[in-house]
C-alpha positions in Angstrom: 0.0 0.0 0.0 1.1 3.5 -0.6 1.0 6.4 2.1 1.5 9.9 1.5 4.0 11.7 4.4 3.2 15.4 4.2 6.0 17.4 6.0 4.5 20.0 8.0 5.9 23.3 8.9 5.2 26.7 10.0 8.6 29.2 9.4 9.6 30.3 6.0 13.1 29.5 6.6 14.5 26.8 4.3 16.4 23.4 5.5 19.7 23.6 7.5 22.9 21.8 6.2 22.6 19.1 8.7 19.0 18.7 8.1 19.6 18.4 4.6 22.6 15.7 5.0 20.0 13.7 7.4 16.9 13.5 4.8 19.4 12.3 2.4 20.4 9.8 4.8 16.4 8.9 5.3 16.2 9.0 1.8 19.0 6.6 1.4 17.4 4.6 3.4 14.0 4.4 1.9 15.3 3.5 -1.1 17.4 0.9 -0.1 14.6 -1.1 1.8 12.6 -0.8 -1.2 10.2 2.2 0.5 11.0 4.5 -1.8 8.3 5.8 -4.5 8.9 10.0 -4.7 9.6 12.7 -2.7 10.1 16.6 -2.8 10.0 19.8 -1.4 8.0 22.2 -1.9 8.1 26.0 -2.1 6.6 28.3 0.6 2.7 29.3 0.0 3.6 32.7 -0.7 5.0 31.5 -4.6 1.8 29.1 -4.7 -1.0 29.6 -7.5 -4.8 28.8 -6.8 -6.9 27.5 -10.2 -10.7 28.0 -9.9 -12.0 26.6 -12.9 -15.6 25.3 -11.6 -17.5 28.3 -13.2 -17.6 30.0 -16.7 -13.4 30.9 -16.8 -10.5 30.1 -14.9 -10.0 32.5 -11.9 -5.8 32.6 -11.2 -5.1 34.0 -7.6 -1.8 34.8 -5.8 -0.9 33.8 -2.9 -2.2 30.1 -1.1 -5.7 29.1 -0.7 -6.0 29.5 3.0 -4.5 31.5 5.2 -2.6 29.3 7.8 0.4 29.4 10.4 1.3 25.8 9.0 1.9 24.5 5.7 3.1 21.4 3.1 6.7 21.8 3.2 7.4 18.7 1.1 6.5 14.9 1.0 7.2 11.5 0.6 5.2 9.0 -1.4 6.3 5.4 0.2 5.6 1.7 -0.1 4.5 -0.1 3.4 2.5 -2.7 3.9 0.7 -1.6 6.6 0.2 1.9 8.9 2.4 0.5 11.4 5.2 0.4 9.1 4.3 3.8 7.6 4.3 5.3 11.0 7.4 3.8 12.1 8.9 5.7 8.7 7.4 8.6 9.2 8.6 9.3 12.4 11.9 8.8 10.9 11.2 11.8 8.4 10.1 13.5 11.1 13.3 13.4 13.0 15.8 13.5 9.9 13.7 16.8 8.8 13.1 18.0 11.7 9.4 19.1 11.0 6.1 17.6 11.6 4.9 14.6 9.2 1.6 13.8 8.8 0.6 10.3 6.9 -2.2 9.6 4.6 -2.9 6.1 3.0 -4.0 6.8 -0.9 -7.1 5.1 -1.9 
């Protein structure tokens, strides 16, 4: 099964050196136990772009779609068989990023 870890933050400031050399480690890691799927980071909301195309035309707007303290910093997609494995992972991300991670199974 494949879960979604969302990496949860709430400064604009981006990755430290050390936190950098440890989600490569986790990566690493991942990808050697066969985990790995995708993963990236993600800009702050400030350069995000919200589409509204349910009426007439396509309404473009600046700026995130809600106004929030916390936001998707990056993510990983993984492989686990269960949500006890995807937990135990996560909370490896968690500590090699050094942010919050919050996991999702797809459906």
């Amino acid at each position: 099964m494949q879960y979604l870890l969302s990496v949860i933050f709430d400064r604009s400031d981006r990755a430290t050196p050390e936190e950098e050399a440890a989600v490569d480690v986790f990566n690493d890691r991942l990808r050697a136990e066969g985990r790995w799927v995708f993963a990236g980071g993600l800009g702050v909301p400030e350069t995000a772009t919200v589409i509204d195309n349910r009426g007439e035309e396509a309404v473009f707007s600046d700026g995130p779609f809600v106004e929030s303290k916390e936001f998707l910093a990056g993510f990983w997609i993984i492989e686990a068989p269960d949500l006890d494995v995807a937990l135990e992972l996560a909370a490896g991300g968690s500590k090699a990023c050094n942010r919050k991670v919050e996991v999702r199974p797809f459906l």
